[in-house]
N, C-alpha and C positions, 0 to 999 in steps of 0.2 A: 776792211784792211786797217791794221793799227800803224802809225806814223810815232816814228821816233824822231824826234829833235836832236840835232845835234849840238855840242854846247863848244861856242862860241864863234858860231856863226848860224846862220838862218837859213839852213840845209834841213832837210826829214829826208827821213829811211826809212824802206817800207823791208826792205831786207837789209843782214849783214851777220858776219862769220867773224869773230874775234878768237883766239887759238891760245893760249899763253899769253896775252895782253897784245898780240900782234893783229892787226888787221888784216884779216884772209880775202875778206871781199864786203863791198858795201854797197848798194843800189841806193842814190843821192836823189833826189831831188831839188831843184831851185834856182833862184835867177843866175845869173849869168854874170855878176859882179861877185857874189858870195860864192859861188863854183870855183871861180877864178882865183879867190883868195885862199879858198883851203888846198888849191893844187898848187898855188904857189909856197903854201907853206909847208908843203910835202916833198914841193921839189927844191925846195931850198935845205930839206936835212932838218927840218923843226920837229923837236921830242916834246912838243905840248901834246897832253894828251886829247883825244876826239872820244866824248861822253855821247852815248844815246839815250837819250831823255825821254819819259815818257811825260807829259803836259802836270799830272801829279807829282812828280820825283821833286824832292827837296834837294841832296845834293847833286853838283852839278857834275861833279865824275858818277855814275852809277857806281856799286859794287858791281863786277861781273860784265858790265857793258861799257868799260872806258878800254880801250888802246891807246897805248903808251910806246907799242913797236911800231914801223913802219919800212919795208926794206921792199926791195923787189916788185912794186906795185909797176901796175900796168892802169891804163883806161882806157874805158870806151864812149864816149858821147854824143847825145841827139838832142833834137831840141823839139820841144814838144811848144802845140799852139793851142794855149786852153781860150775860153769866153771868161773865165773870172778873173783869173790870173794871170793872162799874156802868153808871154814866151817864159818858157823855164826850161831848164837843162837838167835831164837824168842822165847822171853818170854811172859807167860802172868801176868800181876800183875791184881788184883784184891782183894776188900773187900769182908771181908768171909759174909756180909749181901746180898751182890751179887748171891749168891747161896742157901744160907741156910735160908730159910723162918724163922721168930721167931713164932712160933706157941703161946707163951705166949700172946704176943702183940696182936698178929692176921696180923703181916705186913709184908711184902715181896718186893722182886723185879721182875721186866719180861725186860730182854734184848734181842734182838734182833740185831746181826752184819747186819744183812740184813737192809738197812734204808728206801726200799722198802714194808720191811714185814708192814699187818694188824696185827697192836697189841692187836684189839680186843680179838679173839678166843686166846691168847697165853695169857692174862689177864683175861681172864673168866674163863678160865684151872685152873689160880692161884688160883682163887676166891673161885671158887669148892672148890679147898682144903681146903684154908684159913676158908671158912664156916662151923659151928654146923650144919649147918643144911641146907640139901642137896638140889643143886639150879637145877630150872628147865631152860633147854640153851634157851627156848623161851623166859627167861628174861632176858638175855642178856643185847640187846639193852636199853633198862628204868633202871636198878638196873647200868648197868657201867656210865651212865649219869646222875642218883641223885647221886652217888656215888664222882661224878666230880667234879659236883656243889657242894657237901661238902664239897670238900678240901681231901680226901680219896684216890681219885685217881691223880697223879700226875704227868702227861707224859714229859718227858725231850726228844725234839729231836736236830737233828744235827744241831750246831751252835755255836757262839760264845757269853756270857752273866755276866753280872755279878754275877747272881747266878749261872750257869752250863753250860760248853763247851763241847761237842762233836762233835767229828770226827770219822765217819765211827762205828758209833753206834745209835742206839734209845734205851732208855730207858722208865718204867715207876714203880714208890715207890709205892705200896697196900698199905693203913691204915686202916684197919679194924675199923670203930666206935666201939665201946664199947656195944652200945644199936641196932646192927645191926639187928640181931636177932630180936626186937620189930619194928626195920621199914621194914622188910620186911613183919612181921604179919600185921602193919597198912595201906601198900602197897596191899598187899593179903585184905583184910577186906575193903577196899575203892573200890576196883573194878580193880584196877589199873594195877595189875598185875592177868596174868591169871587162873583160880585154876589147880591145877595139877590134 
């Protein structure tokens, strides 16, 4: 498992999600006075940015691995008892659109720690939900691939980009079109999809 360093405080990350320079979500490691500090400095409104350092990296913002946004974040924390190290706290930070579907929109998220996992059946699941109107799983395969081809589905995996960097995460953003509802009736009514 690789450890990123975060720069300016004495946290590693063994995961995290950066999106447009915003921090999506980040799995922390570390004592309990440096946890302290970087929550403090989140929840006080501070735009320093948080660099994920690999022990090589020269500078201390990475390209591609610094955040500079922070909005909407949530945590989760436990406290872990190692034999080397003591007591250290893994945090989770994460955006609360990360978990909580906006059913107004119709849009969501589906993450997966595993970078391994089929995101299909964990994005059809969402889909289900996110839908009026209830999907049959034989369409699966055609409705997640026009869906793609619209721009609607939007899978981010493990990497480094200028739009999105992950480590030890997959992601993918739901957009629900608007007129969904009517392409699935014109999808149904072409032949395309099979009748229920």
């Amino acid at each position: 498992m690789q450890l990123y360093q975060t720069s300016g405080g004495d946290l590693f990350a063994d995961a995290f999600f950066i999106l447009h320079e915003r921090l999506m979500f980040a799995s922390l490691y570390g004592r309990d006075a440096n946890m302290l500090s970087l929550l403090a400095r989140l929840n006080k409104g501070s735009q320093e940015p948080i660099g994920f350092r690999l022990p090589e990296d020269r500078p201390y913002y990475p390209v591609y691995r610094t955040a500079r946004h922070f909005s909407n974040l949530h945590r989760r924390t436990t406290k872990l008892h190692t034999r080397q190290y003591g007591v250290l706290l893994h945090t989770f930070l994460y955006c609360g659109e990360l978990v909580e579907p906006d059913r107004d929109s119709r849009s969501a998220w589906v993450v997966a720690d595993d970078v391994s996992t089929d995101m299909q059946p964990l994005v059809w699941t969402c889909l289900s939900r996110l839908s009026d109107i209830p999907l049959d799983d034989a369409w699966a395969g055609f409705v997640a691939t026009r869906l793609e081809e619209a721009g609607s589905l939007q899978y981010f995996r493990p990497g480094m980009g200028s739009e999105a960097s992950l480590v030890g995460i997959k992601a993918c953003r739901i957009s629900l079109p608007h007129d969904f509802d009517m392409m699935l009736g014109g999808w149904l009514k072409s032949g395309q999809l099979p009748p229920v």
